[in-house]
C-alpha positions as CSV (number, residue, x, y, z in Angstrom):
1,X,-10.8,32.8,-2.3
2,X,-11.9,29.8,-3.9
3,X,-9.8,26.8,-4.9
4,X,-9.5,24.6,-7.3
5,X,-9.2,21.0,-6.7
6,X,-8.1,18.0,-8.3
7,X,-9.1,14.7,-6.6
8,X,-7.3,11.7,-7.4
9,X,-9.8,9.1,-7.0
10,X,-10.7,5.2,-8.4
11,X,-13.3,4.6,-6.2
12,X,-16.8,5.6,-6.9
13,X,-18.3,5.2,-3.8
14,X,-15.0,7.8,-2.4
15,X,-16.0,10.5,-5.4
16,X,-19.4,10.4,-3.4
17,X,-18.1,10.9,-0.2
18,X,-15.8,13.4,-1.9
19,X,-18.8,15.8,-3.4
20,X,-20.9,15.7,-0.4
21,X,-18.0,16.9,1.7
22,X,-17.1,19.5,-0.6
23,X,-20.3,20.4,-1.6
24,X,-21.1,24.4,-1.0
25,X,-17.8,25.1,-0.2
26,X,-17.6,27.2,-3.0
27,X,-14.1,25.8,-4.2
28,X,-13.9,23.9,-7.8
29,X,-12.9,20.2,-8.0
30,X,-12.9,17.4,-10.6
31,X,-11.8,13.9,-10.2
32,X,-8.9,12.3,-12.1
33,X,-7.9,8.3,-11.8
34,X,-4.9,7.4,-11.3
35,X,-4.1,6.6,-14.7
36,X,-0.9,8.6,-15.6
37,X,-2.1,9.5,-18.7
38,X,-4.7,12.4,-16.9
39,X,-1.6,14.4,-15.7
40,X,-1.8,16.0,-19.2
41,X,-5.7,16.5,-18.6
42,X,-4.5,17.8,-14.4
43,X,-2.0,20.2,-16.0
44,X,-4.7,21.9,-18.7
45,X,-7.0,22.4,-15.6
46,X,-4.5,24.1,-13.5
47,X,-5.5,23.2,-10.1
48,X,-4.1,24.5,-6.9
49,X,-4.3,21.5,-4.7
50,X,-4.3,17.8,-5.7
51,X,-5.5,15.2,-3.0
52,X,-4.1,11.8,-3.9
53,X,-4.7,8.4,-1.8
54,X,-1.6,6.9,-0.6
55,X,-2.8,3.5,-2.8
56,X,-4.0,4.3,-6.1
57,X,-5.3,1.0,-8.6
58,X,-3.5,2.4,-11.7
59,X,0.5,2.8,-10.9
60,X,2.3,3.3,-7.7
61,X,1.3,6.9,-6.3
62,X,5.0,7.5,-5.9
63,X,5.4,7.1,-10.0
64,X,2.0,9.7,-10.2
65,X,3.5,12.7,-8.0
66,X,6.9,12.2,-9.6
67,X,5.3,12.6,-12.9
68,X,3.0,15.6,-11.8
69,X,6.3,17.4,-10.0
70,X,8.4,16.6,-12.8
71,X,6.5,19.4,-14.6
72,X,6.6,22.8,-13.9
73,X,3.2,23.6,-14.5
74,X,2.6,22.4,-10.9
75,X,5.1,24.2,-9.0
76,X,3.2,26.1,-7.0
77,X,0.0,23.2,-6.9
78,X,0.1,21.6,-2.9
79,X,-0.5,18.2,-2.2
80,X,-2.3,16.6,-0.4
81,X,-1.9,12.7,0.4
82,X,-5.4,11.0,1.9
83,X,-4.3,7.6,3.6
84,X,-5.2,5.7,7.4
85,X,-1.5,5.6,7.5
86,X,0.6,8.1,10.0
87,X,3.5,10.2,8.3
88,X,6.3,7.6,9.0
89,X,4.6,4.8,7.9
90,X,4.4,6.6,4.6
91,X,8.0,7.4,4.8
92,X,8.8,4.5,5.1
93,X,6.3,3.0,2.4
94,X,6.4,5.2,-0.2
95,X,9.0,6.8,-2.8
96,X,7.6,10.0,-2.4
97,X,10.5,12.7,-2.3
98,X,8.6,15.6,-3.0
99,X,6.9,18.4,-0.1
100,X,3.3,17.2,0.4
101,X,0.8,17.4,3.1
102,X,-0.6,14.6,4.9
103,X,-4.6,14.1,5.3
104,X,-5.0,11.3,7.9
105,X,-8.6,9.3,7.4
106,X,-11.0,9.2,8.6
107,X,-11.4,12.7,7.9
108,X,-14.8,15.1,8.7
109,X,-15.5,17.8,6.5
110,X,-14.7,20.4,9.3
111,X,-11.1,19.1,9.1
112,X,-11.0,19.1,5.2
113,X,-12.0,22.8,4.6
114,X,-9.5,23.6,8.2
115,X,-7.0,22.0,6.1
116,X,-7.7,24.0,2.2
117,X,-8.3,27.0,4.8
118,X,-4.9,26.9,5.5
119,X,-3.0,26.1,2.2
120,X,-5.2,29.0,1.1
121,X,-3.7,31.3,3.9
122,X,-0.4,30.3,2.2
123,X,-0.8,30.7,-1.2
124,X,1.8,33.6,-2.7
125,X,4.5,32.4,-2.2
126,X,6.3,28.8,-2.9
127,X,7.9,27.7,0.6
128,X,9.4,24.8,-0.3
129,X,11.7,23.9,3.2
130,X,9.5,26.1,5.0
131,X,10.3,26.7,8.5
132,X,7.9,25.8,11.3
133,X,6.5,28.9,12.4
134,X,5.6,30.1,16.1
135,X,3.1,32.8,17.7
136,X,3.8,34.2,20.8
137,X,1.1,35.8,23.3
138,X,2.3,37.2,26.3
139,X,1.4,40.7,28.3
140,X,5.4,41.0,29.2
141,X,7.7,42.2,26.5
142,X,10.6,40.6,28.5
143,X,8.8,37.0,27.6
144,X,8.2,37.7,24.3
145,X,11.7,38.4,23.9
146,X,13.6,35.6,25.9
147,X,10.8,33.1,23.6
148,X,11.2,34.4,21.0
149,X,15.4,34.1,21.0
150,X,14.5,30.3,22.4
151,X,12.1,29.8,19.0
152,X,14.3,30.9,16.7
153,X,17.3,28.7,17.9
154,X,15.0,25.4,17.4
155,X,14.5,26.8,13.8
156,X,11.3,28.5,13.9
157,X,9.9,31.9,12.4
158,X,8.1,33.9,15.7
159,X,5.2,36.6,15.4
160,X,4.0,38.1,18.7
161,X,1.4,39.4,19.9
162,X,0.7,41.3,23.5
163,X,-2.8,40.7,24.6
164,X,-5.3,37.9,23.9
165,X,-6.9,40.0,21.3
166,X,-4.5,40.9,18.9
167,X,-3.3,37.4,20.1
168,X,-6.9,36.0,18.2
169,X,-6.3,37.9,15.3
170,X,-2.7,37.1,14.9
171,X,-3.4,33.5,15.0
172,X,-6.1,33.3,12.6
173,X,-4.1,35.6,10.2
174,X,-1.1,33.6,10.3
175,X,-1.9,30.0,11.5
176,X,1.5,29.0,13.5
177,X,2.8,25.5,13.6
178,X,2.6,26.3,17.3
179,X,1.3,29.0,19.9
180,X,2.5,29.9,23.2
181,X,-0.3,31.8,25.1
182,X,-0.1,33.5,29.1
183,X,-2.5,32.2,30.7
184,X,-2.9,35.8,33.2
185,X,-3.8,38.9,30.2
186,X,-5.2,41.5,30.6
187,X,-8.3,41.7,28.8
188,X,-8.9,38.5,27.3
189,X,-7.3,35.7,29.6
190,X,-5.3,32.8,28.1
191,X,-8.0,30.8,28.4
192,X,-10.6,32.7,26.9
193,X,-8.2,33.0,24.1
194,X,-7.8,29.5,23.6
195,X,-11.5,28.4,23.9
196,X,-12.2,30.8,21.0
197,X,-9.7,29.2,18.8
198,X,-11.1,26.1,19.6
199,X,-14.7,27.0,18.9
200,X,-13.4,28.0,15.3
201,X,-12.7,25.7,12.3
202,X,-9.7,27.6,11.0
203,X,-8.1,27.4,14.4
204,X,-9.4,24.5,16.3
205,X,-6.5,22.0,15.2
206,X,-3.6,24.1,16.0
207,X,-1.4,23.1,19.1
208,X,-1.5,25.5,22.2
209,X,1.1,25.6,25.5
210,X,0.0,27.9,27.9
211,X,2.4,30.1,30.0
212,X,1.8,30.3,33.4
213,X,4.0,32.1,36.7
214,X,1.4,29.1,38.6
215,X,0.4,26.2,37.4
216,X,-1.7,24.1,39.2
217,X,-3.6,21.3,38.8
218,X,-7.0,23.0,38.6
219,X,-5.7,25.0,35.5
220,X,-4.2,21.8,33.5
221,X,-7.8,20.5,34.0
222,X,-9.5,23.5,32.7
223,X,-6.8,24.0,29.8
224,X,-6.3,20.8,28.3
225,X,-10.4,21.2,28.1
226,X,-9.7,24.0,26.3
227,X,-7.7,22.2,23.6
228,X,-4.1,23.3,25.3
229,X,-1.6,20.3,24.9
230,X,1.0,21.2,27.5
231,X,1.8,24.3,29.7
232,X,4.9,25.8,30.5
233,X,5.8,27.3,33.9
234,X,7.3,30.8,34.4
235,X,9.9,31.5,35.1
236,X,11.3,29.5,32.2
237,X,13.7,27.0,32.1
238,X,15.8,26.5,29.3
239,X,15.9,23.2,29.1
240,X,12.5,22.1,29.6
241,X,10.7,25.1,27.1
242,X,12.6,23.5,24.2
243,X,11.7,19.9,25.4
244,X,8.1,20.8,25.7
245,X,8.0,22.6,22.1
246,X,9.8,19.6,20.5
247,X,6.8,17.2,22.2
248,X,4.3,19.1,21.1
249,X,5.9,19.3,17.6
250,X,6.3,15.7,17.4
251,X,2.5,15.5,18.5
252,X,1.5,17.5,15.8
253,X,3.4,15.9,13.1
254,X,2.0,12.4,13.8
255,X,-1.9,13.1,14.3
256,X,-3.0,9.8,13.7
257,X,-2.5,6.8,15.8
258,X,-5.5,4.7,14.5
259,X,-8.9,4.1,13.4
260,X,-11.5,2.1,15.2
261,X,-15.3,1.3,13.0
262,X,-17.7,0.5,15.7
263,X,-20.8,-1.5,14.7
264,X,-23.2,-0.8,17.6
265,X,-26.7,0.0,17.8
266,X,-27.1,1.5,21.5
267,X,-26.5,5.0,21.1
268,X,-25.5,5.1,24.8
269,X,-22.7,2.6,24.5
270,X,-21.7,4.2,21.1
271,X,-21.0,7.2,23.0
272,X,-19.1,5.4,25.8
273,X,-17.1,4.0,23.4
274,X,-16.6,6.8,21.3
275,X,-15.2,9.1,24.7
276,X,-12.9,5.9,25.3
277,X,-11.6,6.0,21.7
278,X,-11.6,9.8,21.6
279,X,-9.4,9.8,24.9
280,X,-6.9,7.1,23.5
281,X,-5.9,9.8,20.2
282,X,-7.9,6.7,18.2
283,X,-10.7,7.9,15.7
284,X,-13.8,6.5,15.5
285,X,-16.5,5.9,13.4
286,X,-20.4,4.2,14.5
287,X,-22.1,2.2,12.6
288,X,-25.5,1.7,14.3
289,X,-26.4,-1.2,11.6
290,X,-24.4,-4.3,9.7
291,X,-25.7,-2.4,6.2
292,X,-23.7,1.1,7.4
293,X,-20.7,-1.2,8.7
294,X,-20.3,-3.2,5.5
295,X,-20.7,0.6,3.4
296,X,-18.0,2.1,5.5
297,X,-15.7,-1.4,5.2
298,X,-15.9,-1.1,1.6
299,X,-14.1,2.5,1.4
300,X,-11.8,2.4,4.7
301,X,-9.8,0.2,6.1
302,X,-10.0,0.4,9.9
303,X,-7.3,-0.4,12.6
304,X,-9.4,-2.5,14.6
305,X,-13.3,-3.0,15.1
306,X,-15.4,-4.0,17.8
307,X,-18.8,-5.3,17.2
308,X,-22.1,-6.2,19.3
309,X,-23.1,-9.4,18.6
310,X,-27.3,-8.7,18.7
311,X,-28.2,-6.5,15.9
312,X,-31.0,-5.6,14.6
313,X,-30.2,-6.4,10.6
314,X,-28.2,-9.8,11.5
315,X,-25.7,-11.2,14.1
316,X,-22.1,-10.0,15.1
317,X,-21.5,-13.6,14.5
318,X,-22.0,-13.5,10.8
319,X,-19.8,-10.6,10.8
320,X,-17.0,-12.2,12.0
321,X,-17.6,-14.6,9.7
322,X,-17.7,-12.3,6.3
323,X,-14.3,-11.0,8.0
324,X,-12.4,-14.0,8.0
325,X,-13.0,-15.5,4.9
326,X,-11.9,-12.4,2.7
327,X,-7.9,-12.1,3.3
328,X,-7.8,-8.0,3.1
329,X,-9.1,-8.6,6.8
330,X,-7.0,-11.5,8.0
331,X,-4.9,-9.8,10.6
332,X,-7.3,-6.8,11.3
333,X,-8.5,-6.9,15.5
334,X,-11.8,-8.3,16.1
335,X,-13.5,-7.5,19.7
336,X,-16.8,-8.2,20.4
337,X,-18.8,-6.6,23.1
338,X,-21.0,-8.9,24.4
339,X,-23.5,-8.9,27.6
340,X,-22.5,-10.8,30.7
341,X,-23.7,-14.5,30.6
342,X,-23.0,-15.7,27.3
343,X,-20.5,-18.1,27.2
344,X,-21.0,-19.9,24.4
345,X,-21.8,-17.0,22.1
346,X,-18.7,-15.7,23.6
347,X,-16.9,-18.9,22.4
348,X,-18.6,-18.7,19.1
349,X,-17.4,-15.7,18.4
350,X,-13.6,-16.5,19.1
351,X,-13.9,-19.9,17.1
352,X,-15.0,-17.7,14.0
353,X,-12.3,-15.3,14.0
354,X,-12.8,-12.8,16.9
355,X,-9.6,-12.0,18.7
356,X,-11.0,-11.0,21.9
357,X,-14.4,-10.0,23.8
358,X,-15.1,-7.6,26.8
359,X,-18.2,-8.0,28.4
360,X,-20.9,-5.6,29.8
361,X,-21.1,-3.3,31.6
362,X,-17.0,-2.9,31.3
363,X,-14.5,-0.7,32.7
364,X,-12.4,2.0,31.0
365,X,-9.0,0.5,32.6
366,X,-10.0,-3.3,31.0
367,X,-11.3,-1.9,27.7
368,X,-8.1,0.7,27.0
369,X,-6.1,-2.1,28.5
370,X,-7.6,-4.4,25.7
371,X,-7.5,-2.1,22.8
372,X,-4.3,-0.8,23.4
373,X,-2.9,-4.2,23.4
374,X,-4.5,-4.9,20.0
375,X,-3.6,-1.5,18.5
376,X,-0.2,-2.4,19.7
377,X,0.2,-5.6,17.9
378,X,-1.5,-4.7,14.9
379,X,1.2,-1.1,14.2
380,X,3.9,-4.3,15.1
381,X,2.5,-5.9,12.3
382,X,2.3,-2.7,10.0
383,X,5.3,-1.8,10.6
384,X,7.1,-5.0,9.7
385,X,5.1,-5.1,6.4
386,X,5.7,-1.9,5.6
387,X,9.4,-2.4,6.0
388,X,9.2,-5.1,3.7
389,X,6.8,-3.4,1.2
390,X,9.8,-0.6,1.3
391,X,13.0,-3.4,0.9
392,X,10.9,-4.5,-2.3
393,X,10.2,-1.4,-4.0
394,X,13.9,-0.6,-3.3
395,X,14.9,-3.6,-4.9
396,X,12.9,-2.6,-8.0
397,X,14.9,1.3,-8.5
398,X,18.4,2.1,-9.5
399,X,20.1,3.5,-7.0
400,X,22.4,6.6,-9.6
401,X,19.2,7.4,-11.5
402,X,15.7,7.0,-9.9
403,X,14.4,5.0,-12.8
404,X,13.0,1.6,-12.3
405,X,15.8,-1.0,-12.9
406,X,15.9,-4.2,-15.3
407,X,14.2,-6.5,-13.1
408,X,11.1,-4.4,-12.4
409,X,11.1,-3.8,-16.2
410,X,11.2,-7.7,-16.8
411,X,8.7,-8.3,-14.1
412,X,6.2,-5.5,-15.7
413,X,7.0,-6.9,-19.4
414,X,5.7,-10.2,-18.6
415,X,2.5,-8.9,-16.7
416,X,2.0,-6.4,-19.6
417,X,2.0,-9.4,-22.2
418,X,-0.4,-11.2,-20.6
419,X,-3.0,-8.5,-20.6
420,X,-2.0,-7.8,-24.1
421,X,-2.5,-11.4,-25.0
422,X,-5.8,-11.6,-22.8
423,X,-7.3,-8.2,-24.2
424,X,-5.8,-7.8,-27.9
425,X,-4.1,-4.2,-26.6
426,X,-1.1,-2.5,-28.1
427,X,2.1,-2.5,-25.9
428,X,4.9,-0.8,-27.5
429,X,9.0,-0.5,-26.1
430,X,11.9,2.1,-26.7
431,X,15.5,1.1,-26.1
432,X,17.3,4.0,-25.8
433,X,20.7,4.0,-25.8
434,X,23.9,7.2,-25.5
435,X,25.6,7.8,-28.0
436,X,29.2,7.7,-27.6
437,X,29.1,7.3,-23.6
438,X,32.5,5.5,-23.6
439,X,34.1,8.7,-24.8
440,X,32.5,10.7,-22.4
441,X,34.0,8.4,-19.5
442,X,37.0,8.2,-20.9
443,X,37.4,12.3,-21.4
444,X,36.0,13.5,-18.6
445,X,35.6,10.6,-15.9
446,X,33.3,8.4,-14.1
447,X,31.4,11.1,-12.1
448,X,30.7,13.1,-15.0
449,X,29.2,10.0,-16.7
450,X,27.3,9.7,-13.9
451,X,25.9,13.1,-14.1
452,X,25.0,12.6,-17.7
453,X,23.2,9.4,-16.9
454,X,21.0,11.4,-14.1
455,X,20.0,13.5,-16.6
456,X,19.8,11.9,-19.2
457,X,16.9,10.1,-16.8
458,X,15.5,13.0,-15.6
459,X,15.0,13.7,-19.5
460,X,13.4,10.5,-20.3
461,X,10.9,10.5,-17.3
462,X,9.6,14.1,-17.9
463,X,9.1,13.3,-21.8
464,X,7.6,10.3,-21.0
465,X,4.9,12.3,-19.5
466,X,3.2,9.4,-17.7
467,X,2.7,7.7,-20.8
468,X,4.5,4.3,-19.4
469,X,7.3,3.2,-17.5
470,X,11.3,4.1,-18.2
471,X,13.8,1.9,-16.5
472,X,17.2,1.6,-16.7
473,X,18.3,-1.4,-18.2
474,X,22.0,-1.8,-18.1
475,X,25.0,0.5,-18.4
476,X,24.5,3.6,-20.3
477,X,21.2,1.8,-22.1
478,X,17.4,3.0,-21.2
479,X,14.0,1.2,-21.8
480,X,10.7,2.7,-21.6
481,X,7.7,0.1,-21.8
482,X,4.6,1.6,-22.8
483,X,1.5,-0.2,-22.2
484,X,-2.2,0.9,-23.9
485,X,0.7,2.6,-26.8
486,X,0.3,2.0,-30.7
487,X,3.9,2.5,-32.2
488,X,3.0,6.1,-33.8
489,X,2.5,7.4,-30.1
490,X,5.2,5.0,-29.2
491,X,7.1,7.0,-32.0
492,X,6.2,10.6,-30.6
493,X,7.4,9.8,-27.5
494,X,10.8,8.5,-28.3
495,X,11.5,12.2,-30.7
496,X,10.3,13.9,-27.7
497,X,13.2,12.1,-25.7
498,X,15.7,12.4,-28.6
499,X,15.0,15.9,-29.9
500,X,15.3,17.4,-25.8
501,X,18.3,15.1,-25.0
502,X,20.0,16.7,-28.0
503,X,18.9,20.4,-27.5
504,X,20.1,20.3,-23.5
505,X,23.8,21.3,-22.4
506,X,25.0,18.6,-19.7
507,X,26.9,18.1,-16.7
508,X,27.3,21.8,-16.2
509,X,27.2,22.6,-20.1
510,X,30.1,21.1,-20.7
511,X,29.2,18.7,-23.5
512,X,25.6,17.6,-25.6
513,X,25.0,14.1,-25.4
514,X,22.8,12.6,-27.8
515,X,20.9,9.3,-27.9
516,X,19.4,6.8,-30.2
517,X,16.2,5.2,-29.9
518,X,14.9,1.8,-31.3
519,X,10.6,1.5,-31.2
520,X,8.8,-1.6,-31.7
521,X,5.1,-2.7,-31.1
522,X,2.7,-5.5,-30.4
523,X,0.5,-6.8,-32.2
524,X,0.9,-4.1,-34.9
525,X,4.7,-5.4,-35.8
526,X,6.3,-7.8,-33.2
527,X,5.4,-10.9,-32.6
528,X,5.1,-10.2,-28.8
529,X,7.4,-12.9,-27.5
530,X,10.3,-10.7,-29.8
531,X,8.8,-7.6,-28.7
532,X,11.9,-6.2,-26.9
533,X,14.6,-8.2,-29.6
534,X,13.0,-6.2,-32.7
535,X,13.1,-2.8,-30.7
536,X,16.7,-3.8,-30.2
537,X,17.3,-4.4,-33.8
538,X,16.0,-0.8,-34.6
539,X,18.0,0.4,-32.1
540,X,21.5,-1.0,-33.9
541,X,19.8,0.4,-37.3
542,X,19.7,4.0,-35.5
543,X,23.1,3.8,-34.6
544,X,24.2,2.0,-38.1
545,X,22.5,5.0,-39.7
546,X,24.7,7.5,-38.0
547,X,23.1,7.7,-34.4
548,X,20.5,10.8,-32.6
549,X,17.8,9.0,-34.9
550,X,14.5,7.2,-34.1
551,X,14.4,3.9,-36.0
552,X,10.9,1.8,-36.1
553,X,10.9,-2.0,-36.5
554,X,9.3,-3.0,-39.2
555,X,8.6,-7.1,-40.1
556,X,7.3,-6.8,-43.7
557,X,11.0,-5.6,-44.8
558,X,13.2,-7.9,-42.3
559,X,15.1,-4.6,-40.7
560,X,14.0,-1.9,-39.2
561,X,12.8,1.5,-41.3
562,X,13.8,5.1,-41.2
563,X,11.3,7.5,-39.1
């Protein structure tokens, strides 16, 4: 059954790559940028799946998917998050709290529709927490059982199957997290079972450990060719069944270890690299000419490249060049492959910017011993960055709410004047504040104030509706800046907040707490170094006016005016 797609994507050259993978699938797509403001246009279409880069040029992704699963329109919408990074580094990076799926580039088309293929399989019924699930495929009903019991402790959900073809077709119904297969069937071996799954998109990327009363080396060899990551002996040992299925999890869950871009024109050394890439869990991608390198540079960042130096569009050298003089590419691994002999070019090469060279014809030890040692410094590097990338961002949130706090607010407000000085656009800001709150403290305490200002928050961000940026600016007071916003949307916005803040029962319907809400604008009313002082002065006019009112600042008349 067809799906229907929204793509999150800035970059033109990505929406090509995105069309021509998707093209004749038969599903429906459209592409969105990452302004917030196309949520509204994502909801109207409805889609089932959004794919989303991990680095969007609009607004944090983090801020996007909150807005988009802040609305319950896209409850039962999957998504998916496209990045070169692995599932903890995005943990660790990004303020995503919601369920998604991870889509680790480079990615092929095969692995794209695998992927919707299975989200489609899914479809039905919302598991959100879902439990890994586990097929078993074993002749004996006495294995089954004693696996199955094992499963379930670790947390899993278990189907079984007793030969290798039922085995096939409860595997492609079902598509487990993991499958444990018997190697001896009747029928249809182990074996035979797990080169058809291999063969087939739908299954080719799910895990396989293969039971065995015998294993011995020749059938390791001839499994792990058949995509099997790990067998298990019979009889079975407790302790080592759940340490294998925990490795293999762990395997699963963190698919990508890197990305290597390969500019060489010698198909046969392409292909020796590629198998030494391929065997080290690295993807790779060949670029037989400095044209195709620079084309797939510009849309994907790789984890390290290695380049031949004789080309036959331009010199490795040059290359090396280009790289170091752009910062995106200052830390990124440079080894050149050069031919036996040439010293100085070798020395050239390393006095531009390369960080190492391995010479032909080379060995697999010295080049995975090279690579590795690059790959390992570079996630080293990562790592510490995206620790750092991760205190900062924390710095910039309040901790009780989830809003941004004052100083990102103070930090965007100046950015945002600038561009509004630059380009003559409108930038409008709400204070909002509780009405009240100190009597709400003082009646029913500290922790119930604290629940009011949660959702009170959680109010402010889903009427906001991706329209700007709500922060927290101090105490029981709220800001939202609004960016691209004349003050009659500005205006909208602020009854949306107002009107649903005062129609909601809080903190477990014991009490309504209403708010008041000051609006100004720039240029249209506020000078725009007193942009957030006038929006303050409307806001004591709301509360002198009685409070749960909307009050607009208005120069002409020296105080603010009724809405």
């Amino acid at each position: 059954m067809p799906l229907r797609l929204a793509i999150v994507e800035d970059v033109a050259t990505m929406k090509t790559i995105w069309t021509r993978f998707l093209a004749g699938s038969g599903h429906d797509f459209r592409f969105f940028d990452s302004n917030r403001e196309r949520v509204d246009d994502m909801q109207t279409y409805g889609p089932d799946v959004i794919f989303s880069p991990a680095v969007t040029h609009h607004c944090p992704v983090s801020m996007l998917i909150e807005d988009i699963k802040s609305r319950q329109e896209f409850n039962d919408t999957a998504i998916v998050l496209s990045t070169s990074l692995d599932s903890q580094a995005i943990l660790g990076s990004l303020d995503v709290s919601c369920e998604y799926i991870l889509l680790t580039k480079p990615f092929t088309p095969k692995q794209l529709e695998s992927l919707l293929v299975g989200i489609e399989s899914r479809r039905g019924g919302v598991k959100v927490e879902r439990k890994p699930l586990a097929a078993i495929v074993d002749d004996s009903a006495i294995v089954r059982s004693v696996m199955k019991k094992q499963l379930e402790s670790l947390g899993f959900d278990v189907e079984t199957a007793e030969d290798g073809f039922a085995g096939r077709q409860l595997i492609n119904d079902i598509l487990p997290d993991i499958s444990l297969i018997d190697i001896n069937m009747p029928g249809k071996s182990g074996f035979e079972l797990a080169e058809e799954l291999l063969a087939t998109p739908r299954t080719a990327h799910l895990p396989i450990i293969m039971i065995s009363g015998m294993v011995n080396r020749r059938e390791v060899r001839r499994g792990f060719d058949h995509g099997v990551v790990d067998f298990l002996p019979k009889p079975i040992d407790t302790s080592i069944f759940r340490h294998i299925v925990s490795k293999t999890l762990q395997k699963k869950q963190i698919l990508y270890r890197g990305s290597a871009l390969v500019l060489e024109d010698s198909p046969m050394i392409s292909k020796v690299i590629a198998r030494m890439f391929n065997d080290m869990d690295v993807a790779v991608n060949i670029c037989p000419s400095i044209a195709e390198f620079r084309a797939h540079l510009s849309i994907s960042l790789p984890d390290i490249i290695t380049l031949d130096l004789s080309l036959p569009d331009g010199s490795g050298l040059d290359i090396c060049r280009e790289l170091r003089r752009n910062r995106l590419y200052d830390l990124l691994p440079v080894v050149v492959i050069t031919g036996g002999g040439e010293k100085e070019i070798m020395l050239e090469s390393l006095r531009l910017g390369a960080n190492d060279f391995i010479e032909k014809p080379f060995t697999r030890e010295e080049f995975t011993a090279r690579i590795n040692n690059h790959l390992k410094n570079k996630h080293l590097h990562d790592e510490i960055t995206l620790k750092n990338r991760a205190l900062q961002e924390l710095a910039y949130y309040d901790s009780l709410t989830g809003l941004f706090n004052r100083r990102y607010f103070d930090d965007q407000l100046e950015k945002f004047m600038q561009e509004t000085r630059l380009h003559k656009r409108d930038l409008s800001v709400l204070i909002i504040d509780l009405d009240h709150f100190k009597m709400v403290n003082d009646e029913f305490g500290h922790q119930t104030g604290d629940t009011v200002l949660k959702e009170v928050a959680s109010i402010i961000m889903k009427q906001n509706r991706g329209a700007g940026y709500p922060c927290r600016y101090g105490g029981e007071e709220f800001c939202v800046l609004l960016p691209d916003c004349p003050m009659s949307r500005a205006g909208h916005i602020a009854e949306r907040i107002r009107m649903a803040c005062e129609s909601v029962k809080m903190a477990d319907g014991r009490l309504r707490q209403t708010v008041s809400v000051g609006v100004s604008s720039t240029p249209e009313v506020s000078i725009i170094e007193e942009l957030v002082a006038d929006a303050d002065l409307a806001l004591y006019k709301a509360k002198e006016n009685g409070r749960n009112r909307t009050e607009f600042f208005v120069r002409c008349k020296g105080y603010p005016s009724e809405v």
